[in-house]
C-alpha positions as CSV (number, residue, x, y, z in Angstrom):
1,X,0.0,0.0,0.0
2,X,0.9,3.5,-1.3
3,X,2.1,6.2,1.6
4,X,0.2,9.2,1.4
5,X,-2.2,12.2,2.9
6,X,-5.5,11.7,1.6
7,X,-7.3,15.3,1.0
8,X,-10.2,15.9,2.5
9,X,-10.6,19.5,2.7
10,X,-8.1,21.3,0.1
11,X,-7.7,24.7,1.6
12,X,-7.7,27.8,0.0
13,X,-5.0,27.6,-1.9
14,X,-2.5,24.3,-1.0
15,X,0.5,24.0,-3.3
16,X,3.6,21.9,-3.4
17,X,6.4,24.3,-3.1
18,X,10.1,24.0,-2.6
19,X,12.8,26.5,-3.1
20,X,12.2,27.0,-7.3
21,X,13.7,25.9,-10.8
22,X,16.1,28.2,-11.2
23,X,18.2,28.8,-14.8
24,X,15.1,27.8,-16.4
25,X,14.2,31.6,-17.2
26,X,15.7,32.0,-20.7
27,X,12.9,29.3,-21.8
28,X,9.9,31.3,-20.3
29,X,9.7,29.2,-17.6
30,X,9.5,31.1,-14.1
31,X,11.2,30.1,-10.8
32,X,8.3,29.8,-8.8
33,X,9.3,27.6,-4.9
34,X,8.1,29.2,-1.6
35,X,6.6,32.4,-0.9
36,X,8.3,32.6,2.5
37,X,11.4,30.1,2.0
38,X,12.7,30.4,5.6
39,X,9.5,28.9,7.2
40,X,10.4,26.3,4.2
41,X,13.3,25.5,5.7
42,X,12.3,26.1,9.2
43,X,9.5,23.3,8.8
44,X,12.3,21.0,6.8
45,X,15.1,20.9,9.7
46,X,12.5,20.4,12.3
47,X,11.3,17.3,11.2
48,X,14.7,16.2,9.8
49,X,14.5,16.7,6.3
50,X,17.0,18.4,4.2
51,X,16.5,22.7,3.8
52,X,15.4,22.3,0.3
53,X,12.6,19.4,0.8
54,X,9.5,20.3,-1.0
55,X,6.5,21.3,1.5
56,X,2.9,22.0,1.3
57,X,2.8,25.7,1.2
58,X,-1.1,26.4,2.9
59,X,-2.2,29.8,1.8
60,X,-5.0,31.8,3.7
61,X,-6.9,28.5,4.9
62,X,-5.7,25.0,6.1
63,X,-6.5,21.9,4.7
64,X,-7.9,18.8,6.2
65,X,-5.7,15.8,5.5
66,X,-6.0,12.1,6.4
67,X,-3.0,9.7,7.3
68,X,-3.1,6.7,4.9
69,X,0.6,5.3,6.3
70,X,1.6,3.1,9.4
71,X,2.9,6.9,11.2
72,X,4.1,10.1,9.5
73,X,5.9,12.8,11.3
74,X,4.8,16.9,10.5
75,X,5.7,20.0,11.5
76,X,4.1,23.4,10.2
77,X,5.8,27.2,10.1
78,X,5.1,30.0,9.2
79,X,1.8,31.7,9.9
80,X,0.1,31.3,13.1
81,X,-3.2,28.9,12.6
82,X,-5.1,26.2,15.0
83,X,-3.4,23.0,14.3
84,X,-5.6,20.1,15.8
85,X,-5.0,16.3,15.0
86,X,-8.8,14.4,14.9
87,X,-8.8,11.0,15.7
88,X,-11.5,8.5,14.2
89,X,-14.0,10.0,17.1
90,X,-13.3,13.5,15.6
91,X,-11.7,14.1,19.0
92,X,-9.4,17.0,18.6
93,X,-5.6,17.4,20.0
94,X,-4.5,21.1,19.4
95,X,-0.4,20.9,18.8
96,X,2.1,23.7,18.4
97,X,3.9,25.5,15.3
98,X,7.2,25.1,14.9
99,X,7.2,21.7,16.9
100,X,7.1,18.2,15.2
101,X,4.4,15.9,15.7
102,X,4.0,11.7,14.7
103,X,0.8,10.9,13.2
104,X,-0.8,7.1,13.1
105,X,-2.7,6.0,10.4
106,X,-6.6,7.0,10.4
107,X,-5.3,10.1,12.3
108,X,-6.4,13.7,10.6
109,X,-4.3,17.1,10.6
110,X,-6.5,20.1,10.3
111,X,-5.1,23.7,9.9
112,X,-7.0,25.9,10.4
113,X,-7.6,30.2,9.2
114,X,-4.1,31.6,9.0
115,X,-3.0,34.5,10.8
116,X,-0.5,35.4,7.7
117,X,-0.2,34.8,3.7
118,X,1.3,31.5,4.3
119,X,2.7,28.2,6.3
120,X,4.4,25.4,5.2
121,X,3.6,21.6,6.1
122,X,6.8,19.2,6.2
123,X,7.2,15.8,6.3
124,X,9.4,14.0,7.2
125,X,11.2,12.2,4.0
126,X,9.3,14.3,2.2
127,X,6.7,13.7,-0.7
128,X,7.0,10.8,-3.5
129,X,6.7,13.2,-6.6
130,X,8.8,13.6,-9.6
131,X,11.0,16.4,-10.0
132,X,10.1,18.7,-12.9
133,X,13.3,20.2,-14.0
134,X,15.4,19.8,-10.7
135,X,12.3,20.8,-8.8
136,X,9.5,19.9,-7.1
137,X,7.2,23.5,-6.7
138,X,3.6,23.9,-8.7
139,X,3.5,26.1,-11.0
140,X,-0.5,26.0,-11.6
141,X,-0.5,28.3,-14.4
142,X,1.3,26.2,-16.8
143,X,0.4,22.9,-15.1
144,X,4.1,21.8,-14.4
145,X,5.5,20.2,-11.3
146,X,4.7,19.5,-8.0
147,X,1.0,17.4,-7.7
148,X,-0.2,17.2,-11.0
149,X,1.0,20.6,-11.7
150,X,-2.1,22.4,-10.1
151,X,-3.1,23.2,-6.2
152,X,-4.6,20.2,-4.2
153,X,-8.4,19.0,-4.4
154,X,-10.5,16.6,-2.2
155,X,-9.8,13.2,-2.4
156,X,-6.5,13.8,-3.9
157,X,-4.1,11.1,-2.7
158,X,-0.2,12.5,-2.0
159,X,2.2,9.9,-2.0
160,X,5.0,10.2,0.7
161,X,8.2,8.8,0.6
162,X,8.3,6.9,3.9
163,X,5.6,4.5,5.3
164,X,6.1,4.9,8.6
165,X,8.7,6.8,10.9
166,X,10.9,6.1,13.9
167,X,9.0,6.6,17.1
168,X,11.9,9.3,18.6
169,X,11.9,12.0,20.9
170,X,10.0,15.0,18.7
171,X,11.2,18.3,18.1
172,X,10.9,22.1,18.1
173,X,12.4,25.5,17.0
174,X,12.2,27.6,19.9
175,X,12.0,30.9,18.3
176,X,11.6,32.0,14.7
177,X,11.2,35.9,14.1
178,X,8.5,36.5,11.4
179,X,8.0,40.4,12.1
180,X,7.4,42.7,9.6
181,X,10.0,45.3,9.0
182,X,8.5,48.7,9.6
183,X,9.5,49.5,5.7
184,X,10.3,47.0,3.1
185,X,13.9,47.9,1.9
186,X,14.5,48.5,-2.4
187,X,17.4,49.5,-4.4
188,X,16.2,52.1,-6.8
189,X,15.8,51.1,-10.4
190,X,16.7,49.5,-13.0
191,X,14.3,52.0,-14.5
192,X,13.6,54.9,-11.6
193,X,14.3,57.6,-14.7
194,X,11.3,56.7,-16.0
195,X,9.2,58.4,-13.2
196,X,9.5,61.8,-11.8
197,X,10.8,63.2,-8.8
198,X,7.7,63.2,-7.2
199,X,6.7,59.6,-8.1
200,X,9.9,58.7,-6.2
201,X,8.8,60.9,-2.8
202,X,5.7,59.0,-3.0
203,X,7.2,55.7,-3.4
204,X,9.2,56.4,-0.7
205,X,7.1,58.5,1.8
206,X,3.2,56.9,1.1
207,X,1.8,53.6,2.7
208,X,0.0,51.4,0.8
209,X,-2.3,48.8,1.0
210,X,-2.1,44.8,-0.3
211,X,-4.7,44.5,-2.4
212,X,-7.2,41.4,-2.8
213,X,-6.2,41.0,-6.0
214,X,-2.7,39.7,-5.2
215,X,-1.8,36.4,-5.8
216,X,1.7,34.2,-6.2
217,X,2.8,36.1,-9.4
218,X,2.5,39.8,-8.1
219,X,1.4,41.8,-5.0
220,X,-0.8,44.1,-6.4
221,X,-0.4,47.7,-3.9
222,X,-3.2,50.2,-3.5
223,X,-2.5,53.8,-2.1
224,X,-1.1,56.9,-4.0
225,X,-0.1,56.3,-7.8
226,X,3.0,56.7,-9.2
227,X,3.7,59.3,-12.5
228,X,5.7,58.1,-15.4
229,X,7.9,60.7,-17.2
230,X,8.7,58.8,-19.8
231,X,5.2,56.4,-19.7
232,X,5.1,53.7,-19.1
233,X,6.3,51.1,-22.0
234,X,9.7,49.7,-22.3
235,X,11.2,47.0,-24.2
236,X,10.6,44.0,-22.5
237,X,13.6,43.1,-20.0
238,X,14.6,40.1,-17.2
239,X,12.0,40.5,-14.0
240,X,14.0,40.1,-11.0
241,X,12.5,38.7,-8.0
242,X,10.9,41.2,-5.9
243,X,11.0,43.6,-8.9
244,X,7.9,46.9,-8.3
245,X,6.6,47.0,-11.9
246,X,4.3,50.0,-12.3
247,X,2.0,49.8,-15.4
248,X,0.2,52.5,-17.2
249,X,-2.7,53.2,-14.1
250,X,0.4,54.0,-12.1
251,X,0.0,51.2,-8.6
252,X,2.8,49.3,-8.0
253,X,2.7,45.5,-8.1
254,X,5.9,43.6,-6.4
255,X,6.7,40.2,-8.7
256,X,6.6,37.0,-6.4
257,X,7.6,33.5,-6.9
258,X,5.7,32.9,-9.6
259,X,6.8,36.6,-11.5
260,X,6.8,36.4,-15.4
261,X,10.0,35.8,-17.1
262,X,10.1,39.3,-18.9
263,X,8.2,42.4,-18.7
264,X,6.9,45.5,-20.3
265,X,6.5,47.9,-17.8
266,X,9.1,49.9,-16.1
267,X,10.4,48.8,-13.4
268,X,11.4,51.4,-10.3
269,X,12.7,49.6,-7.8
270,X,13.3,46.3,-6.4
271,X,12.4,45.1,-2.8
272,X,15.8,42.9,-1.4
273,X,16.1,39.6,-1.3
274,X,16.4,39.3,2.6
275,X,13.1,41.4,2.9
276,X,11.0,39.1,0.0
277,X,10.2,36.6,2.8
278,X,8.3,38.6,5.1
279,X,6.6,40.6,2.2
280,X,5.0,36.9,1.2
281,X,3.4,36.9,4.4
282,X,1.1,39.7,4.2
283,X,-2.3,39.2,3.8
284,X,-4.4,41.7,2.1
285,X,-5.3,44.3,3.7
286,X,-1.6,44.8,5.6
287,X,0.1,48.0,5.1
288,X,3.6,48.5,3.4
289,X,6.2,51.3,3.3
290,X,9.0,51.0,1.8
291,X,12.7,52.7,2.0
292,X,15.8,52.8,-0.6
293,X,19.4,51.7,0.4
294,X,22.3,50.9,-1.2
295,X,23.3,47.7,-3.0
296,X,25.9,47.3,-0.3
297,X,23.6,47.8,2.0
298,X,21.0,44.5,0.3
299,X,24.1,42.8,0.3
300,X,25.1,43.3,3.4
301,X,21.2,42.4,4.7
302,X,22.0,39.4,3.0
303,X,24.8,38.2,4.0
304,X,22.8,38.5,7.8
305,X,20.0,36.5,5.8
306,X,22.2,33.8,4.9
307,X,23.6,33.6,8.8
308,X,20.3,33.1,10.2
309,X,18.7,30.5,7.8
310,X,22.9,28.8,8.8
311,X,21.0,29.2,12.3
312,X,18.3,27.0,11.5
313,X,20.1,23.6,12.0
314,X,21.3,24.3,15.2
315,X,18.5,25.7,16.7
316,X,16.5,23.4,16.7
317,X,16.6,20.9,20.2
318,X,14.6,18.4,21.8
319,X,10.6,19.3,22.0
320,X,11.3,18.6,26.2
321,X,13.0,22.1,26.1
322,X,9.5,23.6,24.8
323,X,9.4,25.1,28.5
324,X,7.2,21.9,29.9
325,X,8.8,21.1,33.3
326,X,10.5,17.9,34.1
327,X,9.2,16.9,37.3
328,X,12.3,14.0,37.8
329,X,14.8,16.4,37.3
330,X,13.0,19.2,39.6
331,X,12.7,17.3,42.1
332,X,16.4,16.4,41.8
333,X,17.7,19.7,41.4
334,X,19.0,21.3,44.3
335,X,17.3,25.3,44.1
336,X,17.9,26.2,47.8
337,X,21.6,27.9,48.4
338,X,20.8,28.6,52.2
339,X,18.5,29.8,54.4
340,X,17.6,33.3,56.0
341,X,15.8,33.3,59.6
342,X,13.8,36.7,59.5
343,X,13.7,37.1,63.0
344,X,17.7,37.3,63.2
């Protein structure tokens, strides 16, 4: 019998995402992996897989999912969301993010509304899907990789790569900072002389809004618009990830993981790499402001970037240290140093 989590309930939007395809752009085809790629890798190391394991990435609402293996062992991060485990009584257990979890077979995991964009499901050993050009993330609007190149539906059936798991001491990462930088930082350009003086202020001093209408390709922004001095046509150029495209009605839209290869419309700034995972978090309706810094400056943020996602592996300890007290070793500890008489 085939390992796998049977759909019950799909979610909103439930993809398989790793990091990308990278160096497939030249042939149209985008990059697309996680939204948020340290809670990737955050859920990954937990359970014990490698970084770049290939996750569910849950978007807006959870999915229900039913355990059709001997045991399976999870862990979700990301977003904050109720995470309960039904048994066959519909009995619920709530468990923890950031925290692994073993599963039995007839056992259900349901996630519940997320408190952010997105949060990422690993398991340990990963899914049983074949890679589609080195990688194993959906890109829904050509139909390629991941499960059957499209998002999960009910009674969908996704094969894992283990039947059952060791029955080990679980898990946890005790702290993972997801906060939202007060402003989103961008290097200016490529194409900031195709907007005036004042469109620059604005990009710089306004607030906007995420809009509804953003998706995995684009974050569509809503607030004050932008003027082109030169409109707003160009010959079609490389999209860089986290590249603010303005088209002709003047709102900015920040390209995501699943950007077009080339585009268009001028492009006047770029939001840096290290700031791209928080920005897939927000939910629409979340305010952004954004400020420019140098390209030492990204590089340097970076480098800090790199450093903490190095962090990851050795964060993560036994689930005993999730700040549960050990009664044996309480009781064996010695906590007096001496004692005080008042009346002296």
């Amino acid at each position: 019998m085939t390992a796998a989590l049977r759909v019950i309930s799909p979610g909103l939007m439930t993809t398989l995402q790793d990091l990308g395809r990278p160096g497939y752009q030249r042939l149209g085809i985008p990059v697309s992996g996680a939204l948020d790629p340290i809670s990737l890798r955050a859920a990954n190391r937990i359970v014990g897989n490698p970084a770049a394991t290939a996750a569910l990435e849950i978007a807006y609402q959870g999915p229900v999912l039913a355990v059709e293996a001997d045991s399976i062992r999870i862990a979700l991060a990301g977003a904050g969301a109720p995470v309960d485990i039904l048994d066959e009584n519909d009995a619920a257990r709530r468990i923890a993010l950031l925290q692994s979890v073993r599963l039995v077979r007839g056992q259900r995991l349901r996630v519940g509304a997320l408190a952010g964009a997105v949060a990422y499901l690993a398991v340990e050993g990963g899914f049983a899907v074949e890679p589609m050009l080195g990688s194993r993330s959906t890109y829904t609007r050509a139909g390629i990789g991941g499960f059957a190149g499209r998002a999960v539906a009910i009674g969908d059936l996704l094969p894992l790569a283990r039947q059952t798991v060791d029955d080990r001491e679980e898990r946890m990462l005790p702290l993972l900072d997801l906060a939202s930088p007060a402003r989103y930082r961008v290097v200016l350009g490529p194409q900031d002389d195709y907007f005036t003086e004042a469109a620059i202020r604005t990009l710089l001093d306004a607030t906007y809004t995420v809009s509804p209408a953003t998706d995995r390709m684009g974050m569509r922004l809503d607030g004050p618009k932008l003027e082109h001095a030169k409109g707003f046509n160009i010959v079609s150029d490389g999209i860089a990830p986290g590249a603010i495209q303005v088209p002709g009605n003047g709102l900015p839209i920040v390209l995501l993981a699943d950007r077009q290869t080339t585009g268009g419309y001028p492009k006047v700034a770029a939001v840096i790499s290290a700031d791209l995972p928080a920005l897939g978090r927000l939910m629409p309706g979340a305010k952004v402001a954004f400020q420019a810094v140098s390209i030492d400056e990204a590089e340097a943020a970076r480098r800090q970037m790199a450093a903490l996602i190095a962090d990851l592996e050795a964060s993560v300890v036994p689930a005993r240290h999730a700040g549960l007290i050990d009664d044996a070793k309480l009781m064996a500890a010695n906590l007096v140093s001496g004692v005080v008489n008042a009346r002296d």
